[in-house]
VOGU-3710 file (C-alpha; in Angstrom, 3 decimals, decimal comma):
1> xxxxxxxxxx> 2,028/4,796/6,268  3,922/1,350/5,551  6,457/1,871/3,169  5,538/-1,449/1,512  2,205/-0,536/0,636  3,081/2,337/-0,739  6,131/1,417/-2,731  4,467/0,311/-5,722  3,861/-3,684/-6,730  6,786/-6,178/-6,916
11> xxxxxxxxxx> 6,687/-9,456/-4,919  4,175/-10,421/-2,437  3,173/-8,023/-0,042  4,651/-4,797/-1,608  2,989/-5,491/-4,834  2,716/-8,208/-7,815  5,398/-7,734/-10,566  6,256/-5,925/-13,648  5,763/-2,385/-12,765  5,458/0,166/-15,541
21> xxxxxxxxxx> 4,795/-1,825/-19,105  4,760/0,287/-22,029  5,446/3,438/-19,780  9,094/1,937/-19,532  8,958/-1,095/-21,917  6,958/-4,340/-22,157  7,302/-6,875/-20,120  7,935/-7,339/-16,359  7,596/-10,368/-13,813  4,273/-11,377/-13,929
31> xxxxxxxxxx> 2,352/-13,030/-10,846  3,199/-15,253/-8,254  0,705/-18,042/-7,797  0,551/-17,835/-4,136  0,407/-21,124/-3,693  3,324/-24,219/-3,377  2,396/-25,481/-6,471  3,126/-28,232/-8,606  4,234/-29,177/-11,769  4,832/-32,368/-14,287
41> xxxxxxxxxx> 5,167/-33,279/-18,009  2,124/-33,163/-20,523  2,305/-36,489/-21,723  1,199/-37,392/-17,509  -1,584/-34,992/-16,971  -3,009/-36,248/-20,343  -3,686/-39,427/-18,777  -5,044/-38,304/-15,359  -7,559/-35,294/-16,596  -11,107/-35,626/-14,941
51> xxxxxxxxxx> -13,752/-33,513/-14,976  -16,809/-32,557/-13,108  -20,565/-31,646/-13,460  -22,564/-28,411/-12,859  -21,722/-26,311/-10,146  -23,923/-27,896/-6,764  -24,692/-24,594/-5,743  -24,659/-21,058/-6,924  -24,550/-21,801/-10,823  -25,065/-18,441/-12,847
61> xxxxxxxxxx> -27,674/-16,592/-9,945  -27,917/-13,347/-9,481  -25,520/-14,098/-6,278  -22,415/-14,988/-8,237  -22,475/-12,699/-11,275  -25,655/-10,729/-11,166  -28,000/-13,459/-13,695  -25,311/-12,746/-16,132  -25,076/-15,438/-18,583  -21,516/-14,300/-20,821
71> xxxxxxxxxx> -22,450/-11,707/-23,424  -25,295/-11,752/-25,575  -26,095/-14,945/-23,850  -23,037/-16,496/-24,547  -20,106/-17,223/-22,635  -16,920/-15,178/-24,285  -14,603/-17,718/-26,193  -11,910/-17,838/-23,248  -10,264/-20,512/-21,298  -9,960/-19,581/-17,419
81> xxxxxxxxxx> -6,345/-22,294/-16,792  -5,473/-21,640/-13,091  -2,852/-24,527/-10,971  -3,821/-24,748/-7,393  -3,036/-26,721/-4,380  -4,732/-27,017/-1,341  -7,565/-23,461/-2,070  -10,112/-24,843/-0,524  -10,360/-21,588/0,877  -10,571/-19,745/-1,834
91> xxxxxxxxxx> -11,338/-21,502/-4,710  -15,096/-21,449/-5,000  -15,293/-17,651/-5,188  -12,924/-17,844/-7,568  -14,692/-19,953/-10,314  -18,218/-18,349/-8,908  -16,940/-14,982/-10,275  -15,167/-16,351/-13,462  -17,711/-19,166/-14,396  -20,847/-16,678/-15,657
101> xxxxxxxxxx> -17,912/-14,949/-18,881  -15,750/-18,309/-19,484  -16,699/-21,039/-21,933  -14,155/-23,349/-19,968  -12,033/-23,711/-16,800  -9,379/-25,851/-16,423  -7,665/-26,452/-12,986  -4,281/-28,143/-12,622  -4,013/-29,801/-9,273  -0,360/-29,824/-8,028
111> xxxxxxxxxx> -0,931/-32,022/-5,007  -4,048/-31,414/-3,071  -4,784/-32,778/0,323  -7,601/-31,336/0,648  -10,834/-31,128/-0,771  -10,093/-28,497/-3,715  -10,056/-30,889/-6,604  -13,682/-31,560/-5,498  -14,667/-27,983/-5,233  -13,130/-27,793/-9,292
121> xxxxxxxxxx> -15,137/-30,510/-10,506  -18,270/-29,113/-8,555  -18,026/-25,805/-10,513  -17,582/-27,673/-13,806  -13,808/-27,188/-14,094  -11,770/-29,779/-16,059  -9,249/-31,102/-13,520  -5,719/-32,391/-14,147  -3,671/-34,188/-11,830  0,044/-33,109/-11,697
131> xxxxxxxxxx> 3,534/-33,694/-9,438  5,387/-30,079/-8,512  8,446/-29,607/-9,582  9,737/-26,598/-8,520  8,445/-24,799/-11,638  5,961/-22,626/-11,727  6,163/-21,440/-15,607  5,931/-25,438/-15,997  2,861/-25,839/-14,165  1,122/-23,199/-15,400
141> xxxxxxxxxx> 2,183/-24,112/-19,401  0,459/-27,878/-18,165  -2,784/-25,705/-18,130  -2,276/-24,017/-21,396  -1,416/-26,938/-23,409  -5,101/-28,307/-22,075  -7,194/-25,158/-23,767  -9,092/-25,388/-26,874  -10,745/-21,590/-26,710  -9,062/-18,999/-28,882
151> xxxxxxxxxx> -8,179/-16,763/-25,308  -7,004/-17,365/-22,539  -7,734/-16,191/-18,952  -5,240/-16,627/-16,290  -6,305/-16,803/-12,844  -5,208/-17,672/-8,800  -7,428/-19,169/-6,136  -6,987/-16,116/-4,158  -8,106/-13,896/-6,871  -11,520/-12,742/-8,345
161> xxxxxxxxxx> -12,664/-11,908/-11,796  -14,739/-8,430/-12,192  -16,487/-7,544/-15,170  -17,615/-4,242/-15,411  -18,003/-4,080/-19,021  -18,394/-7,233/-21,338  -19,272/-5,811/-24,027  -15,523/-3,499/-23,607  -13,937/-6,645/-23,040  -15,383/-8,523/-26,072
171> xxxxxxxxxx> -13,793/-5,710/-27,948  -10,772/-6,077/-27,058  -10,642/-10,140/-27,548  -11,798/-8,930/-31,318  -8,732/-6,613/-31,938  -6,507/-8,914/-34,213  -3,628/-6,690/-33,915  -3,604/-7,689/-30,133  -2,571/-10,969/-29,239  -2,377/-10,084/-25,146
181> xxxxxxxxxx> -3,344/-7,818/-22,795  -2,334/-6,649/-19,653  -5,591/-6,559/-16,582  -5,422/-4,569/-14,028  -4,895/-6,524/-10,869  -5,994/-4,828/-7,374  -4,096/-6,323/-4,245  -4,704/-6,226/-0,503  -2,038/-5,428/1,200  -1,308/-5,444/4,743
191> xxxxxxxxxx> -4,420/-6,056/7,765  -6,803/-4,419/9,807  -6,716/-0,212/10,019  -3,421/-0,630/7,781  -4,972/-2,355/5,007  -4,469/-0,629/1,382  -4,881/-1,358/-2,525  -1,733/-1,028/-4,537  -2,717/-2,098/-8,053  -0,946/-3,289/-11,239
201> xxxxxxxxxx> -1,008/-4,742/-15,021  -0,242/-7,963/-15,503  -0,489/-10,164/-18,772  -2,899/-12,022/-17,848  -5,118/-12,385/-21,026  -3,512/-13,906/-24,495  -4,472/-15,567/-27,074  -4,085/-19,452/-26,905  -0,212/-19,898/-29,699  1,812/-22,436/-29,061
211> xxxxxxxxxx> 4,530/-19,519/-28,647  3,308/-17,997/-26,215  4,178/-19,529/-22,968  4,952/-18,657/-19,253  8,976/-17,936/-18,555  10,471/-18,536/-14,788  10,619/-20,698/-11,836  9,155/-18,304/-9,920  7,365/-14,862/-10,793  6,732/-16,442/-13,644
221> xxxxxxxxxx> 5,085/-14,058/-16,956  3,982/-14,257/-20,521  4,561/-11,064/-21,730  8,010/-11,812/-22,853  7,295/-14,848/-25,041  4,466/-12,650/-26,557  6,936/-9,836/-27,054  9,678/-11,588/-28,918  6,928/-13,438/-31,122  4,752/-10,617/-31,893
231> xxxxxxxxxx> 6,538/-7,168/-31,224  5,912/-5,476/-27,931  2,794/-3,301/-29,891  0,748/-7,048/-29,352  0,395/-6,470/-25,432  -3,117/-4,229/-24,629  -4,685/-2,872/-21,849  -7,986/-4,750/-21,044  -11,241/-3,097/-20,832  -13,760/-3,765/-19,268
241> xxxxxxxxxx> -12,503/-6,496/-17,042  -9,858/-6,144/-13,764  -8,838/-8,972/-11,037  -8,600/-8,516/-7,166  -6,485/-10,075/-5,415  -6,294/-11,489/-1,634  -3,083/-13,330/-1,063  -0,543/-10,654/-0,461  -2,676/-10,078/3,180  -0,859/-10,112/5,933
251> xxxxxxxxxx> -2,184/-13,659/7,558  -2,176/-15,364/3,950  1,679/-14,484/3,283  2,590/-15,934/6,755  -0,096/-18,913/6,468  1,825/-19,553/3,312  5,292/-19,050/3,795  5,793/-17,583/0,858  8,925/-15,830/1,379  10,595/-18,681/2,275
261> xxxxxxxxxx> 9,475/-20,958/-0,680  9,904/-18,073/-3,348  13,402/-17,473/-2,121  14,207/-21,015/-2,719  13,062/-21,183/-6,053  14,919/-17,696/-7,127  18,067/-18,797/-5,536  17,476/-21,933/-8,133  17,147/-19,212/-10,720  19,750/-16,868/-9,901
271> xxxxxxxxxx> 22,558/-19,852/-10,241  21,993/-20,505/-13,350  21,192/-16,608/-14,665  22,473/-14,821/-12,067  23,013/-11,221/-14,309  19,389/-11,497/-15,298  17,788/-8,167/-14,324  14,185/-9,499/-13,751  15,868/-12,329/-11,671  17,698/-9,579/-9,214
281> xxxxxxxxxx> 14,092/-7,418/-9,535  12,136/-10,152/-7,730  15,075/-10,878/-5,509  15,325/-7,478/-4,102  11,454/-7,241/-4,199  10,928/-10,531/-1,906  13,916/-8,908/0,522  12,090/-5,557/0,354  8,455/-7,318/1,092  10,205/-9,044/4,358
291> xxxxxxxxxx> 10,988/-5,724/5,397  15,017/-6,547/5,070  15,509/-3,225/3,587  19,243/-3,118/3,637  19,571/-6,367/1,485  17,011/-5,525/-0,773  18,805/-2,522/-1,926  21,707/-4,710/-2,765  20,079/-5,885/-5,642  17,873/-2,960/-6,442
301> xxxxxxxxxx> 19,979/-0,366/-6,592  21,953/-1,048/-9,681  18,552/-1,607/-11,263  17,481/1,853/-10,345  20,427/3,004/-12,152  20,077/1,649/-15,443  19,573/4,153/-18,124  17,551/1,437/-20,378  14,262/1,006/-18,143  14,017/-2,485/-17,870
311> xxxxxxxxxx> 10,011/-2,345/-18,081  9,353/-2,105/-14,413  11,590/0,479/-13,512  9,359/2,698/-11,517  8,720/-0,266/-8,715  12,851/-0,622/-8,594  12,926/3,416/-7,860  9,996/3,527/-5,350  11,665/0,283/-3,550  14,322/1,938/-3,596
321> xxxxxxxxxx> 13,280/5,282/-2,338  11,383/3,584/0,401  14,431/1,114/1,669  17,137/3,995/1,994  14,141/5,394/4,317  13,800/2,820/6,141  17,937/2,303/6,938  18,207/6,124/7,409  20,210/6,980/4,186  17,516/10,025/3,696
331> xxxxxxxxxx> 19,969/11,979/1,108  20,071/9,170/-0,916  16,756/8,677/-0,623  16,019/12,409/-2,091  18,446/11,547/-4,742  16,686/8,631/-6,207  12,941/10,352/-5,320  14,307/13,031/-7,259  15,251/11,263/-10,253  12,221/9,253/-10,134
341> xxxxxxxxxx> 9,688/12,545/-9,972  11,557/13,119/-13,236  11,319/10,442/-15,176  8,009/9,315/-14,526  6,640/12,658/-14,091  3,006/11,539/-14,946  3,593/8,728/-12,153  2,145/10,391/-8,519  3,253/7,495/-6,990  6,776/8,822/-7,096
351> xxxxxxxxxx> 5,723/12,834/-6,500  4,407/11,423/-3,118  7,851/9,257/-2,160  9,178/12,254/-3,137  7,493/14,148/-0,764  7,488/11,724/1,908  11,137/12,169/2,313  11,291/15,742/1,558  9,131/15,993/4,833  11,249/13,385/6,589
361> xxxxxxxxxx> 14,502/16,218/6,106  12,498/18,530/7,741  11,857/20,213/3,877  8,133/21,003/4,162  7,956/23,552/1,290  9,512/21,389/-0,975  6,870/18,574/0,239  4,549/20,620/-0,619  5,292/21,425/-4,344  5,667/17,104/-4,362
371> xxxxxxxxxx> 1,992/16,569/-3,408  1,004/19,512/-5,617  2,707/17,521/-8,649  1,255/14,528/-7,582  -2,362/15,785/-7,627  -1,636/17,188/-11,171  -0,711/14,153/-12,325  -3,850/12,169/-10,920  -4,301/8,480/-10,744  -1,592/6,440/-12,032
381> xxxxxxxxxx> -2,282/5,376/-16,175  -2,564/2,087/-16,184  0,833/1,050/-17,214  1,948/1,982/-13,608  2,271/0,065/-10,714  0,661/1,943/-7,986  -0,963/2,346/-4,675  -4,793/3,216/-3,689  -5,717/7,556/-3,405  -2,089/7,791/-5,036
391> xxxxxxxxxx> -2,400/11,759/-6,932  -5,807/12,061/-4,765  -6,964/11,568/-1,440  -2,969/9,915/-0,711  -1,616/13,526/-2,323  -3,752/15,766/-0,171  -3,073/13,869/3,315  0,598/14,574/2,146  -0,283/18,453/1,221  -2,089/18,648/4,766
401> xxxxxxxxxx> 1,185/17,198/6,741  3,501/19,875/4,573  1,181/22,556/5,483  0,942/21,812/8,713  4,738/21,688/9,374  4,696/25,162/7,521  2,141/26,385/10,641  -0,180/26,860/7,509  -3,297/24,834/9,894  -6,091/25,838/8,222
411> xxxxxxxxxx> -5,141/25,169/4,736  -4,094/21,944/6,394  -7,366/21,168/7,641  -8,748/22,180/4,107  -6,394/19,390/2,415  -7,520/16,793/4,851  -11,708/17,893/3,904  -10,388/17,570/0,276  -9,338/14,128/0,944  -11,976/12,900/2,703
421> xxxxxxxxxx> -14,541/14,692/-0,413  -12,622/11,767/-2,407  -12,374/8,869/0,347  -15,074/10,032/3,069  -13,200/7,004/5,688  -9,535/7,301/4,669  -8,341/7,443/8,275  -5,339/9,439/7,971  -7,297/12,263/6,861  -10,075/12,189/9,157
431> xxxxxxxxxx> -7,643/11,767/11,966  -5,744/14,359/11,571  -8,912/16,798/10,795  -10,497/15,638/14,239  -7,172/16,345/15,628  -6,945/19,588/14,328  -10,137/20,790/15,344  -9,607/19,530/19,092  -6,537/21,707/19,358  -8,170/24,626/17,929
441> xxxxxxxxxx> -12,399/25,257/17,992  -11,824/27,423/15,095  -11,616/24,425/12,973  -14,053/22,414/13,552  -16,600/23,573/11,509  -14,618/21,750/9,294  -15,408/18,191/10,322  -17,471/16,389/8,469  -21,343/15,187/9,885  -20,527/12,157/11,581
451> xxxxxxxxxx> -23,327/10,374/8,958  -20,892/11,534/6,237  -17,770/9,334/7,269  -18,616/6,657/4,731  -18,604/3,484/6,598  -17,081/4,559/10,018  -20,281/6,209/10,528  -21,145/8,261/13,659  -20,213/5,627/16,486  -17,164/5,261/14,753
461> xxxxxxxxxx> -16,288/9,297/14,017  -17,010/9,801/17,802  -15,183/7,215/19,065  -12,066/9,174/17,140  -12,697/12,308/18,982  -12,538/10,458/21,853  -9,731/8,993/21,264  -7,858/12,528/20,873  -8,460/12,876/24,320  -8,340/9,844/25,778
471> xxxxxxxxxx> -5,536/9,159/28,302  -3,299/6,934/27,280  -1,295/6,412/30,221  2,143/4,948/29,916  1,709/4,732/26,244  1,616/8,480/26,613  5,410/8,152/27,977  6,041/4,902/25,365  5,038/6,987/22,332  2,127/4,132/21,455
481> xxxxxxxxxx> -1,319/5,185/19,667  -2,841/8,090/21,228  -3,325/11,692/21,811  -1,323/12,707/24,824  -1,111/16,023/22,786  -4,661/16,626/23,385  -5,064/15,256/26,901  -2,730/18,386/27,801  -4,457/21,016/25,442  -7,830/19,660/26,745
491> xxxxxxxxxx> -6,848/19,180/30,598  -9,865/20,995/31,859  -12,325/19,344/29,751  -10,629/16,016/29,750  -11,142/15,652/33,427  -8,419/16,655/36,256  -8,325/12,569/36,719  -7,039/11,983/32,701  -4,734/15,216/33,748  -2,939/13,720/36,989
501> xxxxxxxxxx> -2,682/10,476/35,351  -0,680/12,347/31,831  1,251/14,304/34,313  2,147/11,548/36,628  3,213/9,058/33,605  5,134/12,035/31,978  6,855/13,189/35,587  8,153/9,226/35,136  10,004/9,549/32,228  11,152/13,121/33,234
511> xxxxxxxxxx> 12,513/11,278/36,060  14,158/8,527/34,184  15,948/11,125/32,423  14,886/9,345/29,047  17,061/6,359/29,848  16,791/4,018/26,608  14,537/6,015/24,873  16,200/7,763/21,541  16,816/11,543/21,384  13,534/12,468/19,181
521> xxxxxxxxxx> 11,578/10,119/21,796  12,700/11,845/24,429  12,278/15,184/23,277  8,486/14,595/22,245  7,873/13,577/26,044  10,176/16,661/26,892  7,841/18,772/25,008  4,865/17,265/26,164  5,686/18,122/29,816  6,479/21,333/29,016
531> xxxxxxxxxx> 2,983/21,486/27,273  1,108/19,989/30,089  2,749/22,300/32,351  2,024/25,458/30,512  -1,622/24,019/30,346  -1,803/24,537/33,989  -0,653/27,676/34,128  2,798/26,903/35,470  5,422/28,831/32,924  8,629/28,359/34,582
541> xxxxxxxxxx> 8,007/24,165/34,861  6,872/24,650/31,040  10,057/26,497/29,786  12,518/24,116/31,601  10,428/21,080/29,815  10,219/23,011/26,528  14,434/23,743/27,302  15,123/20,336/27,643  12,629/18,950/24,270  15,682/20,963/22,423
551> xxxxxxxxxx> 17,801/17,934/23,117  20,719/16,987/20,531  19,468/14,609/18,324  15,338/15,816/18,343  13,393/16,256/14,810  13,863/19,691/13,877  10,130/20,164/14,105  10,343/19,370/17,708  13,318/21,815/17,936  10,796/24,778/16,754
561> xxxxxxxxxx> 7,734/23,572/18,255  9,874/23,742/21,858  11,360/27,203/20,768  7,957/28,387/19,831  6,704/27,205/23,856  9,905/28,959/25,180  8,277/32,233/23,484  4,987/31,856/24,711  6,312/31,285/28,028  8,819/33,819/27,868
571> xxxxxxxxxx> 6,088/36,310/27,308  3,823/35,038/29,691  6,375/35,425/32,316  6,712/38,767/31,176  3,418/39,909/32,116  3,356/38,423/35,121  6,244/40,731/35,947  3,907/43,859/34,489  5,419/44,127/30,940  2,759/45,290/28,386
581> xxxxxxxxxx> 3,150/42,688/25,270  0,616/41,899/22,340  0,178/38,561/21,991  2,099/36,494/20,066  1,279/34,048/17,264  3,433/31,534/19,353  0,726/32,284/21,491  -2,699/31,617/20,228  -1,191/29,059/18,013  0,339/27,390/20,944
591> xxxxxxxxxx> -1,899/24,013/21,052  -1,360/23,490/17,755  2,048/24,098/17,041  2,599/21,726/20,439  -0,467/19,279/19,281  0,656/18,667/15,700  4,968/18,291/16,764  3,897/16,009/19,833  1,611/13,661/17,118  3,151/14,281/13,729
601> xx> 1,595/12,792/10,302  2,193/8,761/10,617
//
């Protein structure tokens, strides 16, 4: 699992700002634009507004909001204000999924060289011609000073509106003791097989007051000005309505540069506020989204040890959780995960970190009584920043790794069916289910029917099973993707070809003596070897391997799984020599114990 899509929202690709609102106060960093956008003064984009006709295609058709025509007929009193700069990409999705609930749009164009001003008018937007100027709250109050409807909607290129309820949301624009709400914003985050969800609430819906207007350079949120003018009771959760977001992907943040361009504009920031604790939030949480753990925690641990929670103080704690991870400070790590598990203890998301690093120091039990409390808790209340499955299908993947470093493989298998009842292709479950079954026939009448693997579907389920037994040559030895674990459980059925080919790549690195690989690298291939020899029969080559897997420095799961192989092949040696022994556990659970050290939970 990456640790920055699962640590909660933030800044770009870990998540979108202001984690826990009313769960830890009101308030938070709102979104970043995710664009370089511009900004200039009202009195100029008052004399360079335009605006444009009906959409040229699309309109209000069942293909861009179902025939849906507002509600009751009527679009909702609301004024979508976005600033953009070169969307062409995105743009026209955006306003196709806004345009059928908005009475009007209005587009601030920051410098366009491309053909997105055109793409505004087409859909009817009013566009307004502005310079950047290094302010993002400034470009995006140019857009609110432009509305005349009662609300306002606040929206990115990259972004699209669902409404899943109108009638929900109409109610809530009708509640006068509300004068903003928070949406629910889902994000992509990362690419390809490692693509997740991590959702949050962001203001994104107020009423149109002259007092309430967008704070910060960068990062830049409402919820603040609405706060201070209306008492933190004015901020909502929306109904019926939620946003989805593309631009924290993988390909957007480096076709962007966002990192780069948001660091500039918070070093701006910091000089002139630099004790401002949403200011060192978003500073830590660009770091942490780089993957420059270390630094990140420089400004984000003093945050997670503030008494007062600042309003997003469950992102600081799972940053922070996740970055001593990542630079090895595990104890710390446990510390923090600890603390966090307590104080939000209806949050999942921090149950799971929780766990994550309990099983990281080798503390399975204790993992396990983490994923437990996560799947009490559930899904995250909305006031949370949190990840995709977190306290369901995420909390039973984690259940099935505890239990399976407790030797508990059944129940295992069982948590992994459980989480693939809630997400039928969440591919660490069904993974590790295939896997278990290969090492052991017992369990597979656990897998699923290939039909029922959502969209994966057979081909796809099949060419997983294959891929437990596939041969993966030198990235057997390299420790890349792969089952190497079941090429040697398998070796008969596998082929003696896929056999000589394992054996020969792992009699390499045996041979290199594990020059420049690290001690728990070494020790899986160690193990391996000594599993590939046992497979053939040959106990004496499979103790020395299973010997030398107990290397100094190897997990401590290796360090059992090997002492569990120097059993088995103790007492296989022993009745070669005539001794009369029942077999032992170490034994028949022998391909899994081996299987499941070899290729651990990712």
């Amino acid at each position: 699992m990456d640790d920055r899509n699962s640590a909660g929202a933030g800044s770009c690709s870990a998540g979108h700002g202001g984690g826990d609102r009313s769960c830890g106060g009101s308030g938070g960093s709102g979104s970043d634009s995710g664009d370089s956008l511009d900004a200039a003064t009202v009195g100029r984009f008052n004399g360079e507004r335009s605006s444009g006709g009906s959409p040229s295609i699309g309109g209000n058709s069942s293909d861009d909001g179902g025939g849906y025509d507002g509600y009751n007929g009527t679009r909702l009193p609301v004024s979508l204000c976005m600033i953009v700069r070169n969307e062409s990409r995105f743009l026209a999705e955006c306003l196709r999924s806004a345009a059928p609930f908005v009475a009007e749009m209005i587009v601030v164009d920051t410098g366009s060289t491309d053909d997105t001003a055109a793409i505004a008018s087409a859909w009817g937007a009013a566009v307004i011609h502005a310079a950047w100027e290094d302010d993002f709250a400034g470009a995006r109050n140019l857009s609110l000073a432009a509305a005349a409807q009662p609300w306002i909607l606040v929206l990115d290129a990259d972004e699209r509106l669902v409404v899943g309820d109108a009638a929900a949301w109409q109610a809530s624009l009708d509640e006068a003791s509300k004068w903003g709400y928070f949406v629910k914003v889902n994000s992509y985050v990362g690419n390809g097989a490692s693509e997740e969800a991590v959702t949050d609430a962001v203001c994104r819906l107020f009423r149109r007051d002259g007092r309430i207007r967008f704070r910060g350079l960068v990062h830049e949120e409402t919820a603040t000005t609405i706060g201070e003018a209306f008492g933190g009771e004015a901020i909502g959760y929306a109904k019926g309505v939620e946003i989805w977001h593309e631009g924290y992907r993988d390909e957007v943040i480096a076709e962007r540069d966002k990192f780069a361009r948001n660091r500039r504009l918070l070093d701006r920031a910091l000089a002139a506020a630099p004790d401002d604790p949403s200011l060192r939030y978003a500073a830590g949480a660009e770091l942490f989204a780089s993957g420059e753990y270390g630094a990140a925690l420089a400004w984000l641990e003093p945050l997670a040890r503030m008494e007062q929670d600042p309003g997003y103080g469950s992102d600081v704690a799972l940053k922070v959780i996740h970055a001593c991870r990542a630079v090895g400070r595990l104890r710390d790590a446990e510390q923090y995960a600890s603390m966090a598990a307590r104080r939000y203890a209806d949050f999942a998301d921090a149950h799971e970190a929780r766990g994550e690093v309990l099983l990281a120091l080798d503390e399975p039990l204790l993992a396990l009584r983490s994923a437990e409390a996560a799947l009490a808790a559930g899904p995250a209340p909305a006031c949370y920043s949190t990840a995709a499955g977190a306290g369901t299908y995420r909390a039973h993947v984690l259940a099935g790794a505890a239990l399976e470093r407790l030797y508990r493989f059944r129940e295992a298998a069982e948590a992994y069916r459980a989480a693939m009842a809630q997400r039928s292709d969440y591919a660490p479950a069904w993974q590790r289910l295939l896997l278990l079954g290969k090492l052991d026939e017992s369990l597979r009448p656990l897998w699923p029917k290939p039909a029922a693997v959502g969209p994966f579907g057979g081909d796809a389920v099949e060419a997983g099973r294959t891929s437990t037994l596939r041969d993966a040559g030198a990235g057997a030895v390299t420790g890349a993707e792969g089952c190497p674990c079941a090429c040697a459980s398998g070796m008969a059925s596998a082929g003696e070809r896929t056999g000589a080919r394992l054996q020969a790549a792992l009699q390499a690195a045996l041979a290199a003596g594990g020059a420049g690989q690290s001690p728990p690298a070494a020790g899986q291939h160690r193990l391996t070897a000594g599993w590939a020899a046992a497979a053939r029969g040959e106990w004496l080559a499979a103790a020395a391997g299973f010997a030398a897997a107990q290397t100094a420095g190897a997990r401590p799961w290796q360090c059992r799984a090997a002492a569990a192989g120097l059993a088995a092949a103790g007492a296989a040696l022993a009745r070669a020599a005539g001794a009369d022994l029942p077999a032992l556990y170490s034994e028949t659970a022998l391909p899994l114990i081996l299987g499941t050290a070899v290729n651990p939970p990712a």
